[in-house]
Structure formats: C-alpha cells, structure tokens
C-alpha positions as semicolon CSV with decimal commas, in nm:
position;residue;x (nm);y (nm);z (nm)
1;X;0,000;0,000;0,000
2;X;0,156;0,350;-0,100
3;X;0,117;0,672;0,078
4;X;-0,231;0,815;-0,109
5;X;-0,383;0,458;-0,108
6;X;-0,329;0,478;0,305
7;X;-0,482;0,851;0,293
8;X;-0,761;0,683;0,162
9;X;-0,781;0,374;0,421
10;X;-0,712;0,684;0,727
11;X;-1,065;0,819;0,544
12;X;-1,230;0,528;0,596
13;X;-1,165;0,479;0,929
14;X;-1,251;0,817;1,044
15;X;-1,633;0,715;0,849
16;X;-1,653;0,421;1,025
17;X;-1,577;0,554;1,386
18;X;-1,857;0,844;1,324
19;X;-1,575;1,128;1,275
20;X;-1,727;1,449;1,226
21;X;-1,542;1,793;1,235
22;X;-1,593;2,158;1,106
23;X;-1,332;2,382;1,005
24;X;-1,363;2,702;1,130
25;X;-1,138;3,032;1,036
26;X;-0,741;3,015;1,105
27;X;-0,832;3,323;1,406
28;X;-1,035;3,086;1,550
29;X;-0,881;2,741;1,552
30;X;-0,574;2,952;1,670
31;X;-0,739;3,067;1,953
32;X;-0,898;2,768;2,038
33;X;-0,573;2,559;2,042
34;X;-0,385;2,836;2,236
35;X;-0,681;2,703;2,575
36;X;-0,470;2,457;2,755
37;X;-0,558;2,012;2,842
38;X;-0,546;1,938;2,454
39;X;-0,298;1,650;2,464
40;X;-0,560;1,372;2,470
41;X;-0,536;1,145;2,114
42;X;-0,905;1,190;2,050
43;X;-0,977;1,197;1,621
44;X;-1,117;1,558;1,657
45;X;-0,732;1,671;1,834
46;X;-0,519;1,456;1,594
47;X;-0,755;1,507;1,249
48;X;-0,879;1,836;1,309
49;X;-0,711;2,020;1,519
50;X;-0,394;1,946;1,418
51;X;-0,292;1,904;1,805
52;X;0,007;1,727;1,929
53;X;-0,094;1,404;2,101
54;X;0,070;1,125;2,266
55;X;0,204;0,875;2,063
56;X;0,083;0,580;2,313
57;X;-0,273;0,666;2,309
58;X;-0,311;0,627;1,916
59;X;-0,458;0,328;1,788
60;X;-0,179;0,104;1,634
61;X;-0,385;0,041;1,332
62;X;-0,389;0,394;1,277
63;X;-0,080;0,489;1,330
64;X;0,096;0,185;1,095
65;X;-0,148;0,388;0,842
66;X;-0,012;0,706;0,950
67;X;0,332;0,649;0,896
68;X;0,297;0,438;0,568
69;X;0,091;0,774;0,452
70;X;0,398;0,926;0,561
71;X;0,196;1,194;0,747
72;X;0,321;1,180;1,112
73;X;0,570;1,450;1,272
74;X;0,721;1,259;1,596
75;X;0,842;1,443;1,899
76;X;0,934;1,348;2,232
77;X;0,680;1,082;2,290
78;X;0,429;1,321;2,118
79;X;0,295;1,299;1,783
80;X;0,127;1,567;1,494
81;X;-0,066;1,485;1,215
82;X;0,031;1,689;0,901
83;X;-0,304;1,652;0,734
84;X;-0,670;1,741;0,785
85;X;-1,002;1,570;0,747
86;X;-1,318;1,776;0,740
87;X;-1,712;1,670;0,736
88;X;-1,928;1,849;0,494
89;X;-2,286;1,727;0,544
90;X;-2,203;1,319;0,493
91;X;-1,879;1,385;0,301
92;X;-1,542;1,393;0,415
93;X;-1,241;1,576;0,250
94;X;-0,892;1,525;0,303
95;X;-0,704;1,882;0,328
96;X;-0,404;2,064;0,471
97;X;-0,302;2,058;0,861
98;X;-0,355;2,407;1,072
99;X;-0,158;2,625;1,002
100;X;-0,157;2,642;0,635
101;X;0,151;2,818;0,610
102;X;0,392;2,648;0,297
103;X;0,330;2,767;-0,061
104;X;0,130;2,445;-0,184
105;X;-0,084;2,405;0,133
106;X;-0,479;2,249;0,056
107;X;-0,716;2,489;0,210
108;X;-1,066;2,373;0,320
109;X;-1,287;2,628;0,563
110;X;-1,568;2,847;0,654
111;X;-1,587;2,966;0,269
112;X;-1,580;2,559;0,162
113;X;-1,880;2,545;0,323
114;X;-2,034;2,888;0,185
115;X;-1,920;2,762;-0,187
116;X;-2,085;2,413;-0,140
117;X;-2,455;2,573;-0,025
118;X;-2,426;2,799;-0,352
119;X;-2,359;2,513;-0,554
120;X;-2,614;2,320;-0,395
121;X;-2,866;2,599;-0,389
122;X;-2,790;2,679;-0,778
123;X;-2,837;2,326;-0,926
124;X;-3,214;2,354;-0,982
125;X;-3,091;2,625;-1,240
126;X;-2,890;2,381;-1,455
127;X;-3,064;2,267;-1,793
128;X;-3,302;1,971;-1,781
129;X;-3,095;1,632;-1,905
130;X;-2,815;1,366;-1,821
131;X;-2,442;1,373;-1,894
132;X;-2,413;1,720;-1,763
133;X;-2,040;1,777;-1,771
134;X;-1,878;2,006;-1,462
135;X;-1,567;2,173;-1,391
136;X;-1,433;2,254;-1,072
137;X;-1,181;2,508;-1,175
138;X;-0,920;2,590;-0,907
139;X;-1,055;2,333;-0,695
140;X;-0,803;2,288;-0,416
141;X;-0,903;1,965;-0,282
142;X;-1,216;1,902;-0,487
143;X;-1,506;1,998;-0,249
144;X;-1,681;2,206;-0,505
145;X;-1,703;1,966;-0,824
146;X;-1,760;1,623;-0,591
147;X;-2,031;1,797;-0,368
148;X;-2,185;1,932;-0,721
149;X;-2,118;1,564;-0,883
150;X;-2,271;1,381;-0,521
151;X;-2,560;1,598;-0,566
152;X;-2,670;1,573;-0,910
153;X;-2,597;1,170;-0,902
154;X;-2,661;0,997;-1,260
155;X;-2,714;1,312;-1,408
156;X;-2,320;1,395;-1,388
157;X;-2,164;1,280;-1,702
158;X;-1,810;1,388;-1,566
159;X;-1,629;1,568;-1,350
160;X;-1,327;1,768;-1,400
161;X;-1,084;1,868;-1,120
162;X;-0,854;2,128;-1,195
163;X;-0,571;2,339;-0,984
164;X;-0,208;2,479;-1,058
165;X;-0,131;2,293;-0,713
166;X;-0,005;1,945;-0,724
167;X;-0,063;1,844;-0,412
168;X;-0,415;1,965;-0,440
169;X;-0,482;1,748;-0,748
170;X;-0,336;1,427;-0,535
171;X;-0,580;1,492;-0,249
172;X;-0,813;1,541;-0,486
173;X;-0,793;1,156;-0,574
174;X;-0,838;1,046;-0,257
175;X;-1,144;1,285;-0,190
176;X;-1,348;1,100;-0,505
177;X;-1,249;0,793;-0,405
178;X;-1,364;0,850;0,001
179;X;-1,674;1,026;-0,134
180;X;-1,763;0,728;-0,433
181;X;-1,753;0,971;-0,737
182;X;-1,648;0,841;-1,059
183;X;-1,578;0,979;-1,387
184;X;-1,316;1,213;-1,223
185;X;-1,022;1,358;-1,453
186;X;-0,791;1,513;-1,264
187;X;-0,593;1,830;-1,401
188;X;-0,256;1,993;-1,301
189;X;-0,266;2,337;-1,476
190;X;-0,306;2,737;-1,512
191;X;-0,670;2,757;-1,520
192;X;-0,818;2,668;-1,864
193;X;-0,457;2,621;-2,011
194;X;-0,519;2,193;-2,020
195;X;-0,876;2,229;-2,081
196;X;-0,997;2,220;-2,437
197;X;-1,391;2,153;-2,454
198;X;-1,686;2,303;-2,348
199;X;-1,871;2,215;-2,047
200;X;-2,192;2,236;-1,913
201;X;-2,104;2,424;-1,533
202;X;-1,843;2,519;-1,404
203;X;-1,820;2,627;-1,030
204;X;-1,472;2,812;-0,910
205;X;-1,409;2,965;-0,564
206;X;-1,054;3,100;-0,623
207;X;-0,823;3,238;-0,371
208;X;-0,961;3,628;-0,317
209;X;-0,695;3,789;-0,018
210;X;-0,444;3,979;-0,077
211;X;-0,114;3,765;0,101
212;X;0,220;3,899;0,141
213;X;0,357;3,561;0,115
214;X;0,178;3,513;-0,243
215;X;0,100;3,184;-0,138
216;X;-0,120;3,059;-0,445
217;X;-0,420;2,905;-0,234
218;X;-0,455;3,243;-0,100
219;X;-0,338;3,558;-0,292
220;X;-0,609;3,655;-0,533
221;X;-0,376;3,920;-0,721
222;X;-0,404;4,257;-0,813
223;X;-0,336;4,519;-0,550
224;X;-0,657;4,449;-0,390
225;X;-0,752;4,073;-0,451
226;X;-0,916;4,045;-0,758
227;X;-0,736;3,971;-1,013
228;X;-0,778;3,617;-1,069
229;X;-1,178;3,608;-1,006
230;X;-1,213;3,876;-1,271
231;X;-0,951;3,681;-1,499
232;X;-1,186;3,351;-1,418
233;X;-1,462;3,517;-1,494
234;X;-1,339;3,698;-1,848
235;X;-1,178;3,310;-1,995
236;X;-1,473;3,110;-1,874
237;X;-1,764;3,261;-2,059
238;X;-1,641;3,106;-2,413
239;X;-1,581;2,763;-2,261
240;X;-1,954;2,715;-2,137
241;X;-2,148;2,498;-2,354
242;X;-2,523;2,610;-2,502
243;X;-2,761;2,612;-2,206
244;X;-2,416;2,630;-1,972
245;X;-2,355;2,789;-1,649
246;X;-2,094;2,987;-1,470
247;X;-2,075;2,948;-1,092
248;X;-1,832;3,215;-0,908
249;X;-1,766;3,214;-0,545
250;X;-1,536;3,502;-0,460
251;X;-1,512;3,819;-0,241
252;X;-1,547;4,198;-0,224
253;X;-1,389;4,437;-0,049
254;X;-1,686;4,663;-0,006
255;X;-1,636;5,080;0,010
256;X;-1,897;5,340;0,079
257;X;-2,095;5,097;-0,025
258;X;-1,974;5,008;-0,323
259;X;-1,893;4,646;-0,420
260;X;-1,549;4,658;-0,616
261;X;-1,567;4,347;-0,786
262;X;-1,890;4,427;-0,950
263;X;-1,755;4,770;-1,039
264;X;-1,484;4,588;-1,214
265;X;-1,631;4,250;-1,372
266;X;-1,947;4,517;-1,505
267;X;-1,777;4,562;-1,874
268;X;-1,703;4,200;-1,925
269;X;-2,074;4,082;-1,840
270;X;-2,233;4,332;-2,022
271;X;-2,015;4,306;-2,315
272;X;-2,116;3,931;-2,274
273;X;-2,491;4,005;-2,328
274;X;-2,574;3,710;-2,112
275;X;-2,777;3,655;-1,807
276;X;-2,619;3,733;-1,514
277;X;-2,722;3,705;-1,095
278;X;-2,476;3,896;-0,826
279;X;-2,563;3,780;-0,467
280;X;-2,349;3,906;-0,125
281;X;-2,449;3,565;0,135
282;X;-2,204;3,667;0,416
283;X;-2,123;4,049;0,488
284;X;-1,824;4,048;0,690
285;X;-1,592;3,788;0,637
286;X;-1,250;3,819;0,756
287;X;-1,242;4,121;0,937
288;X;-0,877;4,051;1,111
289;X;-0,756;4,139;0,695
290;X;-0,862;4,483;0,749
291;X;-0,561;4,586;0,971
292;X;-0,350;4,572;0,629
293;X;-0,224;4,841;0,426
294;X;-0,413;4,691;0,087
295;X;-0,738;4,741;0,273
296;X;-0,675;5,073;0,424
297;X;-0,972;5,245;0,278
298;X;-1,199;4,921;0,301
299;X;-1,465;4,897;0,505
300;X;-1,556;4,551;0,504
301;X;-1,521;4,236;0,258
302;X;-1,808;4,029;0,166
303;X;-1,833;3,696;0,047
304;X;-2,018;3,704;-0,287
305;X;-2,179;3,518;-0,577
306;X;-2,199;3,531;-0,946
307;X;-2,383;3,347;-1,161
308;X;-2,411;3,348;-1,568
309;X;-2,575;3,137;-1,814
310;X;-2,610;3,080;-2,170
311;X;-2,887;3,056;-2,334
312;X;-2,986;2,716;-2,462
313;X;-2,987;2,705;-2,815
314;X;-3,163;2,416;-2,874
C-alpha cells in the first residue's frame, strides 16, 4: 500500500468511527488551540485540530497507516498529524493541517462550506438532461465539483478537477475515491490552459486575499484581490457549452458601499450580453484582513456570488 492509497484507508476509518469535524477560520482554531488540556489522542485533536498528542494513546492500526501515509511528525513521545479531514454534510475531504503556512498548502474552511450551499442551492438552475459535464476550476481539494457531482448523481456525465497545485490534485484523488464519485479527470494546470472543450457548469471559488507571502491558495492578485476572479470570470464565458452555467464564489472588499468586484467585472458581463445574478451571502468575512495596508480604505469584505448562463440554443 503507498502513501495516497493509506490517505484513503485513514478516510475510511474516520467514516466508520462516526468522525465528524468543522473547520472554522485560522483566528479561530488559533485561539482555540492556544486554551490549555489538549494533549488527549481523541480523532477531533489529531484530524482536526492538528494538536500534538501522545504517541501511546493512538490506535496502532492507525498509526501503521499514518506512517505508511507518511503523514506523522514525531516528537518526544508526542505525535502531529500533518493533514486534515473535514465533514461536509455526509462527506469527508482530506485537506491541509492548521496552520496552512507552505506555498502548496490544501485549504478547506468556513468559505468551503459557503461555496458548497451555492452550488447546492444553484443546481435547480442547470438545464433539464443527463451527462451534464462540470468543472471545478481551481478546486483545491475538490469539495466544489464532488459535492456538485454527489448531488446531481446519474445526471453527472463527468467531472473535471482542476488546480495549478499538485498536491491539491493528489488529495483530490483520494477525496473521489472516500466520497464514491467516478468519472473524475484530474488536471494539473493554469486555469483553462489543459482544458480544451466546453462544459456544461463550471463552479470556481478562487483564492480572493491579498497575502504577502503570495502563497497561491490564498493571494487573489491585483493590489486588492481580484485579479484572478475577474480573470476567471473573463476566460470562462467562451468555454460554457449552449444552455451552460458559470458558478463564481469570490469576495469583495466593499467601500462606501460600493462592491469593487462588481464595479470591475461590469464591462465584461455586459459586453457578454448574457444573463447574469450577483448575490453578497455573508457580509463580513474576515475582518482581522482589514488591519492591512491593501485594505486601508476598506470597510468591510463580503463573500459574494456570481452566476451566468447561456442561453440554450436548442
């Protein structure tokens, strides 16, 4: 057994022992960790919390699965998982350990879980027939596309998951297989740079923040953020199929009133002629970003989403 097909097995036995966890922001889990008596091995400390536990108390099982996944950090008796595993209604998704710090980190939290209710909420809108095809583009570890694929069940002709990360693309394996979704391709690329046909939907939350470290799963672009939603949104209207449907998760930063992103995707949707729906569904998300220089004159950002869809020519 190699290190992914044990990522998989770890999966497993979380489902069968009833593991359930939700990721909350980095403030948060932060602050929560910093409270002391966390050095019990429970699944929640070592999967979720990314806690350092004693090595005695883990179940051998799991740790020969561990350390053939080649996930463990060993200390002093003591003992730190490097990866996540988060619950999402009856799914689980394998992710990056707290803090997600390096350059190629996985990233799974509160907006995950914002993303996945538009997607879910938006499906009714898709045209009427089987084989739909889906993209997931910039899907960090697949949460989007294999909720979106779960969800519509035989009606999913394919699913496409695509990211510039590696790593993401190799957790995105294991997240079909844990979750029983087939007709996965998996893509390493630059957004639509390996992809040549049109689909049917395609759902992107891309990274939105402006970082200092430029970590990809994080920096948006641009002086304030945006760059790569409004890049996502300019290359994807061509590749949707007749009848075809853009879904965009991002964020705003929000001034006088004034929602920037909207301000700046305006040209490109009206130049597109097609129908279009703009929806803020959270107000104030990450407040703690506001402190930086980039947001100086910002007076909150809001977590947002787009929708546009072709007309069905048929």
């Amino acid at each position: 057994m190699h290190g992914d097909e044990s990522l998989v097995e770890i999966g497993r036995y979380l489902n069968c022992r009833g593991y359930q966890f939700v990721t909350i922001t980095p403030a948060t889990h932060r602050l929560i960790n910093a409270k002391p008596g966390h050095k019990s091995a429970t699944l929640a400390s070592m999967f979720g919390w990314s806690r350092w536990v004693r090595i005695e108390e883990i179940d051998q099982t799991l740790f020969e699965l561990l350390e053939t996944a080649e996930v463990l950090e060993l200390e002093g008796g003591f003992a730190r998982v490097r990866v996540r595993f988060s619950t999402l209604g009856d799914q689980l998704f394998l992710h990056s350990s707290f803090p997600t710090e390096s350059e190629d980190s996985v990233f799974f939290g509160p907006d995950t879980y914002r993303y996945c209710r538009a997607i879910r909420d938006d499906l009714p809108n898709l045209r009427q027939g089987d084989g739909l095809t889906i993209l997931d583009l910039g899907c960090g570890c697949g949460a989007g596309g294999l909720s979106a694929a779960r969800l519509l069940g035989p009606r999913c002709g394919s699913l496409t998951l695509s990211d510039i990360n590696p790593k993401a693309i190799r957790y995105c394996a294991v997240n079909a297989a844990l979750n029983g979704v087939a007709n996965v391709r998996l893509s390493v690329g630059d957004l639509f740079e390996r992809m040549e046909d049109p689909v049917d939907y395609i759902v992107c939350n891309p990274p939105f923040m402006v970082d200092a470290a430029k970590r990809a799963y994080r920096d948006g672009g641009g002086d304030i953020g945006l760059e790569l939603s409004l890049r996502i949104l300019n290359e994807s209207l061509s590749r949707l199929k007749s009848g075809g449907r853009l879904l965009l998760y991002t964020a705003t930063p929000v001034i006088d009133g004034e929602h920037l992103f909207l301000q700046l995707a305006k040209p490109a949707l009206e130049q597109s002629g097609l129908v279009h729906h703009y929806e803020e569904i959270d107000p104030d998300i990450f407040g703690e970003e506001l402190q930086g220089d980039a947001y100086r004159r910002v007076d909150r950002l809001a977590a947002v989403v787009l929708t546009v869809s072709v007309r069905d020519q048929k």
